[in-house]
C-alpha positions, 0 to 999 in steps of 0.5 A: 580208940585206936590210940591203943597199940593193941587195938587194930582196924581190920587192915592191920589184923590182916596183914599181921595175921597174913589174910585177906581183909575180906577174911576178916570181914567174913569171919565178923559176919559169920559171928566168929570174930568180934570187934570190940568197937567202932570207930565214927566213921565205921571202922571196926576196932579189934584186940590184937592179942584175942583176935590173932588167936581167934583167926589163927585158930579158925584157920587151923579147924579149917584147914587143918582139921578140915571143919565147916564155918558152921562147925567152927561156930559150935567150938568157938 
């Protein structure tokens, strides 16, 4: 899958969105952000161009706006 340029492991959506992996990862257990697969080893694949305006968009309800995760979670 990751022949893809447009599909990303969670690493490089980090870097590109500039957060912490563990941003990542929180926000995939949260339901928030969805991996569009997996890869054999286990790796979650992401869309670059939805899953940047998904994490760019939790960020500003968050700290923008002030919103809880479970807030969040009713607007997306």
């Amino acid at each position: 899958m990751p022949k893809n340029k447009n599909i990303l492991k969670i690493g490089q959506l980090a870097k590109i969105a500039g957060v912490l992996p563990s941003t990542i990862h929180f926000y995939t257990q949260e339901g928030l952000l969805k991996p569009v697969g997996r890869s054999r080893g286990g790796y979650r694949y992401y869309d670059r161009d939805q899953s940047l305006k998904t994490v760019e968009r939790i960020f500003n309800l968050q700290n923008k706006k002030r919103l809880t995760i479970q807030e969040i979670k009713k607007i997306l």
